[in-house]
C-alpha positions in Angstrom: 64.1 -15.4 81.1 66.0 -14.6 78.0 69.3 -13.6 77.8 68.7 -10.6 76.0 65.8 -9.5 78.4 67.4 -10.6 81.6 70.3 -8.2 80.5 68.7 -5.4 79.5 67.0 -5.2 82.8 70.4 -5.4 84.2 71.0 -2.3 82.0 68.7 -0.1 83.3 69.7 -1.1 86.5 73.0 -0.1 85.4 71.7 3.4 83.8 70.6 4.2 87.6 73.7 3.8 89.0 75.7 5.2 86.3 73.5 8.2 86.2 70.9 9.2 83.1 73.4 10.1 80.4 73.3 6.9 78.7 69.3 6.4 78.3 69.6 9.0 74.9 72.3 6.4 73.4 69.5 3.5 74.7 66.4 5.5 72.9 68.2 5.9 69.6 68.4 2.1 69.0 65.4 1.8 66.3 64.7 -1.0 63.5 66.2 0.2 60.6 63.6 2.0 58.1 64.5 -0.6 55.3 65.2 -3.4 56.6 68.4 -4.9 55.4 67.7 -8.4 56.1 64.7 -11.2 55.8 61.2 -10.1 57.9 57.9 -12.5 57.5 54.4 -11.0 57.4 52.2 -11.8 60.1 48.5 -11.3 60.9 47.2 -11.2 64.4 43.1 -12.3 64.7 42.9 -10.0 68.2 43.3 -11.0 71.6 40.8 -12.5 73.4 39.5 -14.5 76.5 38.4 -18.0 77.2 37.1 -19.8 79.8 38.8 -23.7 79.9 38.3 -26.5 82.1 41.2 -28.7 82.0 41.6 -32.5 83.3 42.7 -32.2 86.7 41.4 -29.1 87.7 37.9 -28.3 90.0 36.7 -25.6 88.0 37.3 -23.4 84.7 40.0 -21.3 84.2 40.8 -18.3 81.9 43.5 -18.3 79.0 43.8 -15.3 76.6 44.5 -16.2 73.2 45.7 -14.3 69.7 45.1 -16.6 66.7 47.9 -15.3 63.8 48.9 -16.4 60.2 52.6 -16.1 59.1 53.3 -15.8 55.4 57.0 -16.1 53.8 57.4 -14.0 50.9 61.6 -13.0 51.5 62.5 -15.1 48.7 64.2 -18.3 50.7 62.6 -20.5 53.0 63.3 -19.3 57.0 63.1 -21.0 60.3 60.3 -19.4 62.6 61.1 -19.9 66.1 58.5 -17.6 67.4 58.3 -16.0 70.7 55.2 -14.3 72.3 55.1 -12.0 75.6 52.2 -9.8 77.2 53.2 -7.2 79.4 50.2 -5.2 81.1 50.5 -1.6 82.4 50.4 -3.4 86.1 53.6 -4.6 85.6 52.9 -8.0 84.7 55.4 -9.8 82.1 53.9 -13.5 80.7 54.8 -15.5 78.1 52.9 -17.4 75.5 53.2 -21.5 76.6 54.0 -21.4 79.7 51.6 -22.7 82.7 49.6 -24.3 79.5 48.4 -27.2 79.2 47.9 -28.8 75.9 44.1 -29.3 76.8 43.9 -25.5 76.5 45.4 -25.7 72.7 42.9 -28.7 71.8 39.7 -26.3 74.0 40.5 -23.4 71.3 41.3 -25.5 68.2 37.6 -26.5 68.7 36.2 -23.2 69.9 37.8 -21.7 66.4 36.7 -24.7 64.6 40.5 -24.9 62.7 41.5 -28.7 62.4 44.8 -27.1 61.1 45.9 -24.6 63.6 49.3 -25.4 65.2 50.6 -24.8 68.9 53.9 -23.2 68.9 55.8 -26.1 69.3 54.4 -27.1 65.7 55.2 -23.8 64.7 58.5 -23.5 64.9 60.8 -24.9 62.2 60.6 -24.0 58.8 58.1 -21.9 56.7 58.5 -21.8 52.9 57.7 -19.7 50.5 54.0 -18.5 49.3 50.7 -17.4 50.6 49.9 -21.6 50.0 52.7 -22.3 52.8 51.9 -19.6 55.2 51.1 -21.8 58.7 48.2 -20.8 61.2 49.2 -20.8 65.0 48.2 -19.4 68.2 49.7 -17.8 71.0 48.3 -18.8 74.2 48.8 -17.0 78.1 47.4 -17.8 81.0 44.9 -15.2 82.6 46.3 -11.7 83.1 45.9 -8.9 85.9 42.1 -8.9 86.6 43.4 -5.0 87.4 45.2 -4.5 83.8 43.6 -1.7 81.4 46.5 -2.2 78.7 48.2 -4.9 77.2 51.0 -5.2 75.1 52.0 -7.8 72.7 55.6 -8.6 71.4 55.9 -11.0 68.8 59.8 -12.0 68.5 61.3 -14.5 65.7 59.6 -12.6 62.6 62.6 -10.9 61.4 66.6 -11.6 60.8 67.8 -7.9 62.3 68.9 -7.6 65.4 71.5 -5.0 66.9 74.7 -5.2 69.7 74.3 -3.5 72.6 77.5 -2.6 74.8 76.6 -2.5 78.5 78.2 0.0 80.8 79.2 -3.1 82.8 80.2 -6.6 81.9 77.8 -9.1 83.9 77.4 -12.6 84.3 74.6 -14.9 82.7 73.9 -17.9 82.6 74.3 -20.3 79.2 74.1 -24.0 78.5 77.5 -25.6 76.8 78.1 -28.4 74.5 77.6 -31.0 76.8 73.9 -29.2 78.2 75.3 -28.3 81.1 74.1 -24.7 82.8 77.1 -22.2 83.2 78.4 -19.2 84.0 79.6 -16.6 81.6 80.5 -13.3 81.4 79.3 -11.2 78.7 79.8 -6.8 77.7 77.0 -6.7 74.9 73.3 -7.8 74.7 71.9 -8.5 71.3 68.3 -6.8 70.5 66.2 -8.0 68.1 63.6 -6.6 66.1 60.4 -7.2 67.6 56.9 -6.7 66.8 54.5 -4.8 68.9 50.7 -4.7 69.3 49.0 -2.6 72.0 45.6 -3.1 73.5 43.0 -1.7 75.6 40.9 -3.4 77.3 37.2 -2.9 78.0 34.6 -3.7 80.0 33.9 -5.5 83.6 37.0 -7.0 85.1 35.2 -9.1 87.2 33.7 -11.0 83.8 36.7 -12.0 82.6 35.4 -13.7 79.2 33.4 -10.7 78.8 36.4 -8.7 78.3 37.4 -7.0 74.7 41.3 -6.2 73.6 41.0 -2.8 71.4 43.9 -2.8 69.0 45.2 1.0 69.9 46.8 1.7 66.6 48.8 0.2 64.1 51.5 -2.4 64.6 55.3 -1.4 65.1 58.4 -2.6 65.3 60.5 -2.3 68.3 64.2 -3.7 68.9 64.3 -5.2 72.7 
């Protein structure tokens, strides 16, 4: 888990024992109406389900997937290091990659019949500048909570602005030094960033998984988390 995320659930751990005076300071934290500092444009192609039968496995199993285009027009080339997480209203936190094999990425390459869609290891590094350079990706989960009726979608690693957070408590996390090695450190602030958000619904018959739709509820926004 991320350093940011693993402390802020820290902090509202913290907000409960220190009683609910500090949750207004916590709500006011907001993306900045003009943003002050680089932000790419991204388009998400939905969210949806697919049965895959990988090399080693007895029978099918289902990945969601949310095909997206990111287009640099800030002026400078940027480095995308992007960062996908789907967190359904049964309390379920997952994140894009991980549990997935690569047979999954080459299953939905063909299934959306895109020779030059990337995984996200190919999509991080550098984008430059123009509709021309803007790179294809996907962000892949394994299956969800058959019992989930909302989804939602945060897309980190679009934007430069990101915020200091003092904790009501200084707490230890771990970090990796020079030489790679995993340590200990003690820390008073978290660092949000500004994140994008999608929210779905689903619909239909949770028992047919790859029947399932993902209604886009409204408009994206932009959290900081």
């Amino acid at each position: 888990m991320k350093l940011a995320v693993a402390a802020l659930l820290i902090f509202f751990i913290a907000i409960g024992l220190f009683g609910i005076g500090a949750i207004p300071a916590m709500a006011e934290i907001k993306p900045k109406v003009v943003s002050l500092t680089w932000q790419l444009e991204v388009t998400v192609a939905g969210l949806r389900p697919i049965s895959i039968k990988t090399p080693g496995k007895d029978k099918a199993e289902i990945y969601w997937y949310a095909p997206y285009k990111v287009t640099n027009r800030t002026g400078d080339e940027q480095i995308f290091v992007p960062s996908f997480e789907l967190y359904t209203n049964t309390g379920q936190v997952t994140r894009s990659g991980l549990g997935v094999p690569m047979a999954a990425f080459d299953a939905i390459q063909k299934h959306l019949n895109e020779p030059l869609l990337r995984d996200q290891t190919e999509m991080t590094g550098k984008i430059l500048q123009g509709r021309d350079n803007a790179k294809r990706g996907v962000a892949i989960f394994k299956d969800i909570d058959p019992k989930a009726g909302k989804v939602d979608l945060f897309i980190e690693g679009l934007s430069g602005e990101s915020a200091p957070v003092p904790l009501p408590m200084p707490i230890k996390v771990k970090r990796i030094n020079d030489d790679g090695e995993t340590i200990m450190v003690e820390v008073n602030t978290i660092i949000l960033s500004k994140t994008l958000r999608l929210r779905y619904t689903l619909n239909g018959d949770y028992l047919n998984r790859t029947g399932l739709t993902a209604r886009q509820n409204s408009k994206q926004d932009w959290v900081m988390r």
